[in-house]
N, CA, C and O atoms as a GROMACS GRO file, in nm:
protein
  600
    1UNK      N    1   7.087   8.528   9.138
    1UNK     CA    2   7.136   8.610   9.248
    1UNK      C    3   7.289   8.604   9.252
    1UNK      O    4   7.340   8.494   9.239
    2UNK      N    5   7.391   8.746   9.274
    2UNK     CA    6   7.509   8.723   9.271
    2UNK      C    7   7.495   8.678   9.435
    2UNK      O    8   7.389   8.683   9.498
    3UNK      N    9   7.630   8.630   9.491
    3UNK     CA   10   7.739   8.650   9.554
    3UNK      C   11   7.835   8.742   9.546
    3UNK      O   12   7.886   8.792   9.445
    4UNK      N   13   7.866   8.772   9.714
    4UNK     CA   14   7.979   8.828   9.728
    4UNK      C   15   8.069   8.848   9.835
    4UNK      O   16   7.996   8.818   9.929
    5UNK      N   17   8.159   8.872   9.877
    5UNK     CA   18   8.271   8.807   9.972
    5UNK      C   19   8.295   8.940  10.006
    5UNK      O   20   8.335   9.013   9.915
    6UNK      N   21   8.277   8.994  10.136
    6UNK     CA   22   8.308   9.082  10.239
    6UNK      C   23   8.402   9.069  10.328
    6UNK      O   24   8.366   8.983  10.408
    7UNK      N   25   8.486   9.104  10.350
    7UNK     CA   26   8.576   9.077  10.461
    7UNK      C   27   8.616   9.262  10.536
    7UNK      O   28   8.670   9.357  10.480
    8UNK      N   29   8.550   9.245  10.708
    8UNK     CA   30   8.617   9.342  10.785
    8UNK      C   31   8.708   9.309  10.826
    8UNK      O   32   8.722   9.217  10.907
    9UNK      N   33   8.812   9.394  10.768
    9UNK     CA   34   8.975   9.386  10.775
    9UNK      C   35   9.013   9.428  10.935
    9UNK      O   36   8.938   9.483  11.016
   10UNK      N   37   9.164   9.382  10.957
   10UNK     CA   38   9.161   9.409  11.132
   10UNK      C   39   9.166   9.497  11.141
   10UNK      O   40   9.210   9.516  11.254
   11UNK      N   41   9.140   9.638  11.067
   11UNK     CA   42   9.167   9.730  11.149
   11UNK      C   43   8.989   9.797  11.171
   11UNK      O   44   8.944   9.848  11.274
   12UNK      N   45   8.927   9.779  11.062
   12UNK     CA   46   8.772   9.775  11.072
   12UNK      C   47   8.741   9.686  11.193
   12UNK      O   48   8.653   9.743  11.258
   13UNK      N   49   8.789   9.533  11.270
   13UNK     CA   50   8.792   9.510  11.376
   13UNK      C   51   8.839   9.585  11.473
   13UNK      O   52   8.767   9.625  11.564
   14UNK      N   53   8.956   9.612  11.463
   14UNK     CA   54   8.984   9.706  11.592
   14UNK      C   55   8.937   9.790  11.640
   14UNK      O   56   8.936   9.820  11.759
   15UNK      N   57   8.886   9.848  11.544
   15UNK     CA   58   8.809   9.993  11.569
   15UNK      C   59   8.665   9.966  11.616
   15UNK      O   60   8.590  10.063  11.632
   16UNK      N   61   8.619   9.838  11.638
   16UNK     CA   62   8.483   9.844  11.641
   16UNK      C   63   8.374   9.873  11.581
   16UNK      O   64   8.258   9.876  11.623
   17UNK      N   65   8.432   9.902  11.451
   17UNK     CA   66   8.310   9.945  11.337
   17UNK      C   67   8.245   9.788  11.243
   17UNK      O   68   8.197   9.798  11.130
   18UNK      N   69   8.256   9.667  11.310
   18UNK     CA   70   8.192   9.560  11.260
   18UNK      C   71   8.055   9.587  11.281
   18UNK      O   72   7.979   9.549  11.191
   19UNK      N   73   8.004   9.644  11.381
   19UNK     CA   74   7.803   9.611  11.390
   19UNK      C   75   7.791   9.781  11.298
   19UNK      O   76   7.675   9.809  11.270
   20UNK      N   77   7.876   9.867  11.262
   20UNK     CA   78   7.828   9.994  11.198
   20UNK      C   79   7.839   9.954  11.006
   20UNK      O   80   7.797  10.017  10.908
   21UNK      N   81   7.901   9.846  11.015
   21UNK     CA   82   7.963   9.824  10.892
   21UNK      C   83   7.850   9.703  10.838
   21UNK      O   84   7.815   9.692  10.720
   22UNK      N   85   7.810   9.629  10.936
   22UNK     CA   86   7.725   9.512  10.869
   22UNK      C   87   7.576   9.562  10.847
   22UNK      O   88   7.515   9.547  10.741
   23UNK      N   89   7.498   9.653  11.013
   23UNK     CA   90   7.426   9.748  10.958
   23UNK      C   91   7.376   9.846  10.828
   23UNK      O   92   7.266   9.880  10.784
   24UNK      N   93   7.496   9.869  10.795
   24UNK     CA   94   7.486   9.923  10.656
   24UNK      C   95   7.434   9.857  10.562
   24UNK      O   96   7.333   9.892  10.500
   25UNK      N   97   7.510   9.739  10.541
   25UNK     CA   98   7.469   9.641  10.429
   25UNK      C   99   7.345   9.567  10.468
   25UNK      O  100   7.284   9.518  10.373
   26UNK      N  101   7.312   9.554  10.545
   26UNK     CA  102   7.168   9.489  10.638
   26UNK      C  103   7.066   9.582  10.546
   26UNK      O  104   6.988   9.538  10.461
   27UNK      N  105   7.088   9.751  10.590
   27UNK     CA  106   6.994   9.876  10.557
   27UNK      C  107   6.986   9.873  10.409
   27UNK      O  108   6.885   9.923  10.361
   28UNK      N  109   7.073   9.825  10.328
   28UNK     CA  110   7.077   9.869  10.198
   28UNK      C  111   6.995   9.760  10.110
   28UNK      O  112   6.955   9.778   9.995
   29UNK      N  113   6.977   9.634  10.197
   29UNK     CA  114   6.856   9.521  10.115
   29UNK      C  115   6.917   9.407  10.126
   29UNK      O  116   6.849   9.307  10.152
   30UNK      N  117   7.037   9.398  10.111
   30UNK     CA  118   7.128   9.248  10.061
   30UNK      C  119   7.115   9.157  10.195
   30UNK      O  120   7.108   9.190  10.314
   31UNK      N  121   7.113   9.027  10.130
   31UNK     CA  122   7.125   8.904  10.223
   31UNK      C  123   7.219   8.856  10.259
   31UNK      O  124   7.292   8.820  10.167
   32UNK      N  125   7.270   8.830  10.397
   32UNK     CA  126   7.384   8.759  10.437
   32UNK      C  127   7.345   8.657  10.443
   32UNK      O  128   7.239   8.618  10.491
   33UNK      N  129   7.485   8.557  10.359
   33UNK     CA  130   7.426   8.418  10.429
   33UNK      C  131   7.515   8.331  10.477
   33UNK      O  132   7.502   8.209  10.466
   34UNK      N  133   7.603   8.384  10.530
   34UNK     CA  134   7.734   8.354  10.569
   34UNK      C  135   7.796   8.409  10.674
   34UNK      O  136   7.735   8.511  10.704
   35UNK      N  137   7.897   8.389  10.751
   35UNK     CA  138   7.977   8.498  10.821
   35UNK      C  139   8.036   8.414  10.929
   35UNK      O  140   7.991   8.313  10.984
   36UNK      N  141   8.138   8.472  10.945
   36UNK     CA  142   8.231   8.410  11.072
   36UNK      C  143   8.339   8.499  11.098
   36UNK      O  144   8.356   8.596  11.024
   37UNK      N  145   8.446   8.468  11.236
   37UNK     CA  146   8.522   8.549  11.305
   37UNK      C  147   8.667   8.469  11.298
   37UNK      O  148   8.704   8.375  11.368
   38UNK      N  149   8.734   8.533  11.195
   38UNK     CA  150   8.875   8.478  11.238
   38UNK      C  151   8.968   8.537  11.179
   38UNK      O  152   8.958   8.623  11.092
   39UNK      N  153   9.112   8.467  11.249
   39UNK     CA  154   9.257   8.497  11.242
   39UNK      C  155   9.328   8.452  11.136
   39UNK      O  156   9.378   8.341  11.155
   40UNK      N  157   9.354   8.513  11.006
   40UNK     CA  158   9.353   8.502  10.866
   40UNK      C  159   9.508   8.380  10.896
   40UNK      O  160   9.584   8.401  10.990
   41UNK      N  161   9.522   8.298  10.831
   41UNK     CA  162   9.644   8.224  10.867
   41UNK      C  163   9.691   8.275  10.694
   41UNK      O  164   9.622   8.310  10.598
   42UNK      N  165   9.872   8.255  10.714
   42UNK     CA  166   9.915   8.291  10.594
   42UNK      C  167   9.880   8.239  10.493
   42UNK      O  168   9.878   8.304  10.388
   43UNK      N  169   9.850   8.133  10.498
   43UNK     CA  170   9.822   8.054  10.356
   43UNK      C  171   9.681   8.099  10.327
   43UNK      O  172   9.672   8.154  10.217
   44UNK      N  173   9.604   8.094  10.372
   44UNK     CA  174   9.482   8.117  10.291
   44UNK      C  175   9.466   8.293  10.265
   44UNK      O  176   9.370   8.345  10.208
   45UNK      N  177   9.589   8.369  10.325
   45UNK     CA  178   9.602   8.517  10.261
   45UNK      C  179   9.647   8.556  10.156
   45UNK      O  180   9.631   8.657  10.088
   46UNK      N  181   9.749   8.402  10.141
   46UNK     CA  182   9.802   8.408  10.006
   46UNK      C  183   9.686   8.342   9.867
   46UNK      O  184   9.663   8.364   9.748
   47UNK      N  185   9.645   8.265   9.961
   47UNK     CA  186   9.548   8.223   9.834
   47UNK      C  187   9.464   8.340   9.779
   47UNK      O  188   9.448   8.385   9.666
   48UNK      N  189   9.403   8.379   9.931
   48UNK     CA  190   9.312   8.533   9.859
   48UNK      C  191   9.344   8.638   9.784
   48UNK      O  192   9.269   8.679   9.696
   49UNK      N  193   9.496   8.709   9.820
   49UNK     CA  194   9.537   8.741   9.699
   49UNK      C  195   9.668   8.707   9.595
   49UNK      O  196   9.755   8.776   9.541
   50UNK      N  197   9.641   8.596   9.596
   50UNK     CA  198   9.722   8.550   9.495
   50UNK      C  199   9.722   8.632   9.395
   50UNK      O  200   9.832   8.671   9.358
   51UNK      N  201   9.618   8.674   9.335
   51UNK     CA  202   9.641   8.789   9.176
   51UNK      C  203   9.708   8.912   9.193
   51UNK      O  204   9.712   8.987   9.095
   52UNK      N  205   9.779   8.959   9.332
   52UNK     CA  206   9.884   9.085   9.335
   52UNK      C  207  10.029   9.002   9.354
   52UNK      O  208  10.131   9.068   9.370
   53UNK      N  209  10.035   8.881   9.352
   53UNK     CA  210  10.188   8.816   9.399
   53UNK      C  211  10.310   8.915   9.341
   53UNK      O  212  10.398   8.956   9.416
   54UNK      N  213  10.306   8.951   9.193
   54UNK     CA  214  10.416   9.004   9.172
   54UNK      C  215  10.410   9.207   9.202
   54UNK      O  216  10.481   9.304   9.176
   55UNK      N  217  10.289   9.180   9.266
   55UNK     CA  218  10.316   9.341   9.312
   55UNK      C  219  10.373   9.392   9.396
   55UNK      O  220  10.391   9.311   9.486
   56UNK      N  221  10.427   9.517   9.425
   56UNK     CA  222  10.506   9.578   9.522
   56UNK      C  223  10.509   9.577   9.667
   56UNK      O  224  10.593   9.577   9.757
   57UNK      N  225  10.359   9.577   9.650
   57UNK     CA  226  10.224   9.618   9.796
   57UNK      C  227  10.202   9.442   9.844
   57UNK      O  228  10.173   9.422   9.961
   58UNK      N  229  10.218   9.320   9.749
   58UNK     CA  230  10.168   9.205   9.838
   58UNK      C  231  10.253   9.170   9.981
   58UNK      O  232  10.200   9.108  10.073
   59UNK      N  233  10.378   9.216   9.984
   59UNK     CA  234  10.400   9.156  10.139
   59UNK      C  235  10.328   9.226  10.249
   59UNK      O  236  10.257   9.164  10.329
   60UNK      N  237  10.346   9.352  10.254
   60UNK     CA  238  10.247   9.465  10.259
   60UNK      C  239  10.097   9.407  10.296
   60UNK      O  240  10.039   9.421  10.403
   61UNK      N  241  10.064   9.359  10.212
   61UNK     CA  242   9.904   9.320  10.192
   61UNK      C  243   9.850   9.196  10.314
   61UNK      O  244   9.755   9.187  10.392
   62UNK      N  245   9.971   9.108  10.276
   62UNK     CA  246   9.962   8.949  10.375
   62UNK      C  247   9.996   9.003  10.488
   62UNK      O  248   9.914   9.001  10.580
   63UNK      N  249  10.126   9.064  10.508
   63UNK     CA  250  10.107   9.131  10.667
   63UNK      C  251   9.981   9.192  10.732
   63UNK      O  252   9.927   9.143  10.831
   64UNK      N  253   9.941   9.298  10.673
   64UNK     CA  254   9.787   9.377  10.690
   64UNK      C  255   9.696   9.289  10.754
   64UNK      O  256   9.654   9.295  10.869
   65UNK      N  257   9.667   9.193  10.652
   65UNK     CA  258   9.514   9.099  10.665
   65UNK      C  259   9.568   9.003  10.778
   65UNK      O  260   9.484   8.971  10.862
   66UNK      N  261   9.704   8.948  10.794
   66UNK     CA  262   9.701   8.884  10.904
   66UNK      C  263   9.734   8.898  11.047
   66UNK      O  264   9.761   8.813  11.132
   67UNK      N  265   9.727   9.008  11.051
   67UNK     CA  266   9.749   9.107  11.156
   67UNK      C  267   9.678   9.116  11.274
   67UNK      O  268   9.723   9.147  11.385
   68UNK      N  269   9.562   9.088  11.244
   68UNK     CA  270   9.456   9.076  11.388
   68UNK      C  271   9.341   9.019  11.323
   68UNK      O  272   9.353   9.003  11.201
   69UNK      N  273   9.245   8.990  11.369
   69UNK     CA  274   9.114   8.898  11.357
   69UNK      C  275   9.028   8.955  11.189
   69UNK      O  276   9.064   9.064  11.145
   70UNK      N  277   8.962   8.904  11.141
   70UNK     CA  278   8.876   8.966  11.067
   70UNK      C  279   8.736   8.904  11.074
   70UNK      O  280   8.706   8.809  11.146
   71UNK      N  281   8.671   8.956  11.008
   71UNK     CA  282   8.489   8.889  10.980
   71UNK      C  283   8.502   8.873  10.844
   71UNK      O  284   8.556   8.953  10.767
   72UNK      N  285   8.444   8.752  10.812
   72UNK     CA  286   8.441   8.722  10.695
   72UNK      C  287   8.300   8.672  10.664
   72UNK      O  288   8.267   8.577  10.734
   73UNK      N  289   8.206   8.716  10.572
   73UNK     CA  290   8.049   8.712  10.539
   73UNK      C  291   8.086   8.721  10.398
   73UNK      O  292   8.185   8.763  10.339
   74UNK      N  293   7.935   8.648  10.351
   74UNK     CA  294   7.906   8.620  10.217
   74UNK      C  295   7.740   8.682  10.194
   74UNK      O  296   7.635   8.640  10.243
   75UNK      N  297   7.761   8.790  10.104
   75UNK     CA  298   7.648   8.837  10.116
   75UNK      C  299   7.546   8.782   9.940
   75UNK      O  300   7.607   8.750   9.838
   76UNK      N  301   7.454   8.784   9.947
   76UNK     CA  302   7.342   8.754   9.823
   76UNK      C  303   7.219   8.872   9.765
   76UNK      O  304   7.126   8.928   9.823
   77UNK      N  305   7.258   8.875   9.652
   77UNK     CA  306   7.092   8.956   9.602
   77UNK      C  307   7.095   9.014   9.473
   77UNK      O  308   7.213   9.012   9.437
   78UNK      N  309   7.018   9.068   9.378
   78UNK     CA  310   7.054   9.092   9.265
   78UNK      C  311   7.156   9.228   9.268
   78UNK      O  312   7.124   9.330   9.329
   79UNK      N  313   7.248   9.217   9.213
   79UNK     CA  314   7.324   9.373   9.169
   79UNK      C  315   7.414   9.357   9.302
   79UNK      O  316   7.451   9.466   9.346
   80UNK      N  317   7.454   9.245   9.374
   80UNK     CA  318   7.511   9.293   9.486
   80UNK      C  319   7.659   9.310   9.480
   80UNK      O  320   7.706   9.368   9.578
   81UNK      N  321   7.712   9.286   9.422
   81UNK     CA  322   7.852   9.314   9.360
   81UNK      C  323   7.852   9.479   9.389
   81UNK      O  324   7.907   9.529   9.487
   82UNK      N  325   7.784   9.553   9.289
   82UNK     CA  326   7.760   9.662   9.247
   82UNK      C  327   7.712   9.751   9.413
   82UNK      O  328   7.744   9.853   9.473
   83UNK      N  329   7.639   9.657   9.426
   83UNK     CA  330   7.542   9.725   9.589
   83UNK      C  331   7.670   9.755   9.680
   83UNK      O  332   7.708   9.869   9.707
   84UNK      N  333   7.731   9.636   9.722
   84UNK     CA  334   7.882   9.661   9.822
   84UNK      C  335   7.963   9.769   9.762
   84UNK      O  336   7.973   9.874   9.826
   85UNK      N  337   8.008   9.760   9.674
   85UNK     CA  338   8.127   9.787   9.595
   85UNK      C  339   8.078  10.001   9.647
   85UNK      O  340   8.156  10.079   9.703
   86UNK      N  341   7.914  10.035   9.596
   86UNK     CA  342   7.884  10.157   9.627
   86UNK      C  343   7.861  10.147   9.782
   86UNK      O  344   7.825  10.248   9.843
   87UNK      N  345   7.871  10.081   9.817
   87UNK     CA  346   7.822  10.117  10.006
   87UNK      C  347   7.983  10.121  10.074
   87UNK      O  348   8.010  10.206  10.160
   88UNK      N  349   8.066  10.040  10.036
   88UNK     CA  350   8.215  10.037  10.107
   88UNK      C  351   8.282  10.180  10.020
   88UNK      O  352   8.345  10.267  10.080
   89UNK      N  353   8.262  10.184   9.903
   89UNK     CA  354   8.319  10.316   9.800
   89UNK      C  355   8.494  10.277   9.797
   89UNK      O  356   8.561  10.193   9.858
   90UNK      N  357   8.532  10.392   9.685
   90UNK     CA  358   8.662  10.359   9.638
   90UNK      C  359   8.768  10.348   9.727
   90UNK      O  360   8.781  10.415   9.829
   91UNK      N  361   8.849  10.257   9.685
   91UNK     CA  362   8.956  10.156   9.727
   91UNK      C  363   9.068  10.277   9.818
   91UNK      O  364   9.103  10.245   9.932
   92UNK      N  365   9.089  10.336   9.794
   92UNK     CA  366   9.124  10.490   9.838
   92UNK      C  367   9.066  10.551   9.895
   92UNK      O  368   8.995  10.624   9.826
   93UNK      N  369   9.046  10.573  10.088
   93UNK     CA  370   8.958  10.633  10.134
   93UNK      C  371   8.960  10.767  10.100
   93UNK      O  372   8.848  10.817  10.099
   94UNK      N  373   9.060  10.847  10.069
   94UNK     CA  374   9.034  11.008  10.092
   94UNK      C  375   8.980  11.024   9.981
   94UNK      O  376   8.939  11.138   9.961
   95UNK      N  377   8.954  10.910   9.857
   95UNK     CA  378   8.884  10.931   9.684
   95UNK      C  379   8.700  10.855   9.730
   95UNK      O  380   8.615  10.843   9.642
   96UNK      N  381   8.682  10.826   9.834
   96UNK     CA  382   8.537  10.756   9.855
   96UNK      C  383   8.480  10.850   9.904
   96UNK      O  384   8.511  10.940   9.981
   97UNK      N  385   8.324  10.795   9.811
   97UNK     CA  386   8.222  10.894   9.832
   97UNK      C  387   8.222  10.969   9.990
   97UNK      O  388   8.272  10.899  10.079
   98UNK      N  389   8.172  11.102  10.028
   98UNK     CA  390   8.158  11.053  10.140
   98UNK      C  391   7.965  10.963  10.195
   98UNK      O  392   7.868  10.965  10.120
   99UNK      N  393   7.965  10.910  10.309
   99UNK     CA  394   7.864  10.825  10.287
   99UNK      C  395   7.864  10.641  10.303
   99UNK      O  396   7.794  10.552  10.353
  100UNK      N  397   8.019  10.661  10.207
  100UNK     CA  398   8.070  10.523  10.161
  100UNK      C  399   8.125  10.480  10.296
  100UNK      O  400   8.131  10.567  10.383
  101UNK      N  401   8.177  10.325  10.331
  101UNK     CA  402   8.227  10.319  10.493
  101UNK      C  403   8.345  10.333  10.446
  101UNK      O  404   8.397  10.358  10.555
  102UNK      N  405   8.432  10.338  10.372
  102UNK     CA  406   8.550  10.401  10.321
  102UNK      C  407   8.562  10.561  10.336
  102UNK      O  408   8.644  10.634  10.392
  103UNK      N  409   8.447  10.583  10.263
  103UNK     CA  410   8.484  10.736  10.303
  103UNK      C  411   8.424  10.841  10.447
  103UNK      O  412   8.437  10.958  10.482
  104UNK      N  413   8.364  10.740  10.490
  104UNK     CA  414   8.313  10.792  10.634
  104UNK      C  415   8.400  10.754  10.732
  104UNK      O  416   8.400  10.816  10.839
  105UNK      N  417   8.515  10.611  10.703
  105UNK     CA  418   8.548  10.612  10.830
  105UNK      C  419   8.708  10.571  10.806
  105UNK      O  420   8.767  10.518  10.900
  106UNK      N  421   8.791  10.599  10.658
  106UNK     CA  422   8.904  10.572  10.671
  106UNK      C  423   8.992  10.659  10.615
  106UNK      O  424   8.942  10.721  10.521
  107UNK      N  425   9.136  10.693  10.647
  107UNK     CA  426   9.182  10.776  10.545
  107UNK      C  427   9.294  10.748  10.452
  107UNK      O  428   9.332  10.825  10.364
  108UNK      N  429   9.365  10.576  10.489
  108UNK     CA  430   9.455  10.560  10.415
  108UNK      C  431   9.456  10.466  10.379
  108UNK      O  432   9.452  10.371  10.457
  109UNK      N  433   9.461  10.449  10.228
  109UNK     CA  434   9.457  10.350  10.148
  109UNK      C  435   9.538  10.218  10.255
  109UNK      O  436   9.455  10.165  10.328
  110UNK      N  437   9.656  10.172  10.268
  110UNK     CA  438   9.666  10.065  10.402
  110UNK      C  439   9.641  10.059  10.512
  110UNK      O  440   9.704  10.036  10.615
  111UNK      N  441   9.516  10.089  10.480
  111UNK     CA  442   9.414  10.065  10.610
  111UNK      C  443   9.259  10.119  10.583
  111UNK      O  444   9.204  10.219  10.628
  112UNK      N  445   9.216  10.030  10.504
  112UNK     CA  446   9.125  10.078  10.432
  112UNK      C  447   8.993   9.971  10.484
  112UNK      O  448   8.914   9.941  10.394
  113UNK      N  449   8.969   9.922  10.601
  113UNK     CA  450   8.891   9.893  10.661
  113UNK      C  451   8.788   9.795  10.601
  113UNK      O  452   8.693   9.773  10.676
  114UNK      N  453   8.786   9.712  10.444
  114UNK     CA  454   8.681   9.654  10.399
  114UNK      C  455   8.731   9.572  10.281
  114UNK      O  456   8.785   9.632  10.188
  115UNK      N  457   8.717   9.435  10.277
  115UNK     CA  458   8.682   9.418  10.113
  115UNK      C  459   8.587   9.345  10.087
  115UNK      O  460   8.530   9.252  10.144
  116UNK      N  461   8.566   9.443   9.916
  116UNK     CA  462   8.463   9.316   9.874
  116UNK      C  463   8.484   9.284   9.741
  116UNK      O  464   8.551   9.366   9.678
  117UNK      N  465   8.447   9.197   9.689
  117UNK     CA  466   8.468   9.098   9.574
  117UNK      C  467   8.417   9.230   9.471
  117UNK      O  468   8.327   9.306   9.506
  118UNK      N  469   8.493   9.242   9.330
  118UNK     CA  470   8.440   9.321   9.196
  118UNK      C  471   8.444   9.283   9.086
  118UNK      O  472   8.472   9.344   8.983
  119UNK      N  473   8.408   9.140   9.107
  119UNK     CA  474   8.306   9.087   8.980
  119UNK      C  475   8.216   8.980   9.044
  119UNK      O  476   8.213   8.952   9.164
  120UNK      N  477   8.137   8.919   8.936
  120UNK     CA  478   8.058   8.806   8.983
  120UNK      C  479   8.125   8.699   8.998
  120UNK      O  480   8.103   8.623   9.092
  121UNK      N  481   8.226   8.673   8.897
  121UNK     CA  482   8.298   8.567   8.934
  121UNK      C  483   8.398   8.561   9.009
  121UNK      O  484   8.466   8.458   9.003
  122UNK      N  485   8.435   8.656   9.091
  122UNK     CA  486   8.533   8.689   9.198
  122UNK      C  487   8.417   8.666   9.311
  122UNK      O  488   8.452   8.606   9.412
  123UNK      N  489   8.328   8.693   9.303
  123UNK     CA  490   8.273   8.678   9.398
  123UNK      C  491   8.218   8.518   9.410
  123UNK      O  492   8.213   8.473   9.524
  124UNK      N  493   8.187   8.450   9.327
  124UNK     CA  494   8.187   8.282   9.341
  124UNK      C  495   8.317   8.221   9.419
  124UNK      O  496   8.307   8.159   9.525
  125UNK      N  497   8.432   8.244   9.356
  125UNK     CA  498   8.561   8.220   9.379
  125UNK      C  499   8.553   8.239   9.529
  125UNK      O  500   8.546   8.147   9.611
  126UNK      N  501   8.553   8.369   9.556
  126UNK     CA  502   8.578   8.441   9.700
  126UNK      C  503   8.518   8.358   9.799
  126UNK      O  504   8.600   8.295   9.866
  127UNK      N  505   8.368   8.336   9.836
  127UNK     CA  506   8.270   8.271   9.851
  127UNK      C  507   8.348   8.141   9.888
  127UNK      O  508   8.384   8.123  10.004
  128UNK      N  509   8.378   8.044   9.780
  128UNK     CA  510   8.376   7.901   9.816
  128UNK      C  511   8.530   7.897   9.859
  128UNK      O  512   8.576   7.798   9.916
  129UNK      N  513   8.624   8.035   9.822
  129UNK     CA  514   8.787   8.004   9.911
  129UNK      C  515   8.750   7.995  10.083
  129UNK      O  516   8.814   7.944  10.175
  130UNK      N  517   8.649   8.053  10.081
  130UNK     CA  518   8.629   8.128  10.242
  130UNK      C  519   8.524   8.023  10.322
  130UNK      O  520   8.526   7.994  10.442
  131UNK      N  521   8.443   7.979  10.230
  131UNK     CA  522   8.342   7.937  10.299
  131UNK      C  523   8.301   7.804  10.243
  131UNK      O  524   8.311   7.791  10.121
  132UNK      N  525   8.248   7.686  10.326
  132UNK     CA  526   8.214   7.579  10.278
  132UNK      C  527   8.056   7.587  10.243
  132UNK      O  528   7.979   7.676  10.278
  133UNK      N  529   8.028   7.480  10.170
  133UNK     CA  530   7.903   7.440  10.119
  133UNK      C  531   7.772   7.523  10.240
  133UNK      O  532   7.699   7.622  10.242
  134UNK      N  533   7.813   7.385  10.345
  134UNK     CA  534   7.752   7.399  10.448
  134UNK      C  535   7.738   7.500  10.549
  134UNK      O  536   7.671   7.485  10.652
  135UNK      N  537   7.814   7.624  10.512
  135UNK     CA  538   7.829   7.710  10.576
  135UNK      C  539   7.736   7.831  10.541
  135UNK      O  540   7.705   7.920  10.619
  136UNK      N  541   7.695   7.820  10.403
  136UNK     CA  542   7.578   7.889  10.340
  136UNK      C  543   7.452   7.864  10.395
  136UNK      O  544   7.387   7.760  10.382
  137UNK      N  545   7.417   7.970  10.460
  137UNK     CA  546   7.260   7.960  10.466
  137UNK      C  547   7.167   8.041  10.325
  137UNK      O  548   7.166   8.155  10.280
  138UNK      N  549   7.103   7.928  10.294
  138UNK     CA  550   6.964   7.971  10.179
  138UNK      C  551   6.869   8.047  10.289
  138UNK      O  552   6.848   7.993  10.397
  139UNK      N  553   6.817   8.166  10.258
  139UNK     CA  554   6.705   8.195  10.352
  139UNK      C  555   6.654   8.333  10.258
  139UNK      O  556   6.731   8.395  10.185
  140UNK      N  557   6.497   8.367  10.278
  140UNK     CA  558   6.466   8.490  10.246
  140UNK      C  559   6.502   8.623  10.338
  140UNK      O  560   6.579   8.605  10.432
  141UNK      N  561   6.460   8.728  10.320
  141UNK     CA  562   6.408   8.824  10.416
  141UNK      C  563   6.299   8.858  10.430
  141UNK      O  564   6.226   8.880  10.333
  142UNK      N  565   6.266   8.869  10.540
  142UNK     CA  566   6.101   8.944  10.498
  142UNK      C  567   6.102   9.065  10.402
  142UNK      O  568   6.216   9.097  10.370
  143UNK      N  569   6.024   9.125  10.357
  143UNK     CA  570   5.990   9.211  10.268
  143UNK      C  571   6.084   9.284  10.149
  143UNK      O  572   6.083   9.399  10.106
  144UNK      N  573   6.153   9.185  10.121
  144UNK     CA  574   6.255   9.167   9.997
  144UNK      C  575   6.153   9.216   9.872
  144UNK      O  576   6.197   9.286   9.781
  145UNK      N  577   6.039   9.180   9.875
  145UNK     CA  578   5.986   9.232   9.776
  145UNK      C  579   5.960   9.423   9.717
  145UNK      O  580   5.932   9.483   9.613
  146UNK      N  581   5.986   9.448   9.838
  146UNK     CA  582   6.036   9.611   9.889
  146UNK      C  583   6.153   9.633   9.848
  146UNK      O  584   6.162   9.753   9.873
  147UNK      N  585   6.251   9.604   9.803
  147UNK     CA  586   6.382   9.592   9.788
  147UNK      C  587   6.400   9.572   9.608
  147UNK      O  588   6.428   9.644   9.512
  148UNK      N  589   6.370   9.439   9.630
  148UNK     CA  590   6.384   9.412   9.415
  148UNK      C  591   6.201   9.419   9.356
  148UNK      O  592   6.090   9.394   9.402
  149UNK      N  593   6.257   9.466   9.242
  149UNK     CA  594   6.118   9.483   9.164
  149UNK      C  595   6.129   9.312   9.092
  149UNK      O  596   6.232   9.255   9.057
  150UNK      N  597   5.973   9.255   9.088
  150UNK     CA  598   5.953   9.144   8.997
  150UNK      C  599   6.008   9.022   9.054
  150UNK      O  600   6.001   8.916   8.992
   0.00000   0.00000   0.00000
């Protein structure tokens, strides 16, 4: 089963689209097994994106995320990388599907209301920067078998 690291950004908080946004991913099969409510402190914004440091957009970026509250969840299931990645849609709201919560509910790339991890091993990484051991819940869903074949 992958992992993967969701974060509603503050402005997806502000707006109140956290219960329209987790809904989604609830509807689409994947397991949460994680999640919490907080105020991104600088250092661990820098840790998260450390891999844009020499880009144009990172002060940009650390300001953004620490700006007001976020939700931070760890979701589980096969293909779920892939599953988020099509349910939030491209990184560029006015280029996301519409459908996508990108393209249903944002229009500018800095302020793009969502992230999620786009690989598997970004998503391990993501996961244990954000979240402790103990903070993982193991659990099924009911009728998961409705969901994945085998």
């Amino acid at each position: 089963m992958e992992k993967t690291l969701v974060i509603i950004k503050p402005d997806g908080v502000a707006r109140g689209l956290m219960g329209e946004i987790i809904s989604r991913l609830e509807r689409r099969g994947i397991r949460m097994i994680g999640m919490k409510f907080v105020q991104v402190s600088q250092d661990m914004a820098e840790q998260h994106y450390a891999v844009h440091k020499e880009r144009p957009f990172y002060p940009a970026l650390i300001e953004y995320i620490t700006s007001g509250p976020v939700v931070l969840m760890a979701w589980e299931g096969n293909k779920v990388i892939e599953a988020v990645r099509q349910s939030v849609g491209a990184t560029n709201p006015t280029q996301a599907a519409p459908g996508s919560i990108r393209g249903d509910f944002g229009i500018d790339i800095g302020r793009n209301l969502i992230h999620a991890s786009d690989s598997p091993e970004n998503g391990v990484a993501e996961v244990g920067l954000w979240f402790a051991a103990d903070e993982i819940v193991s659990w099924e869903r009911v009728g998961e078998s409705w969901v994945y074949e085998g």
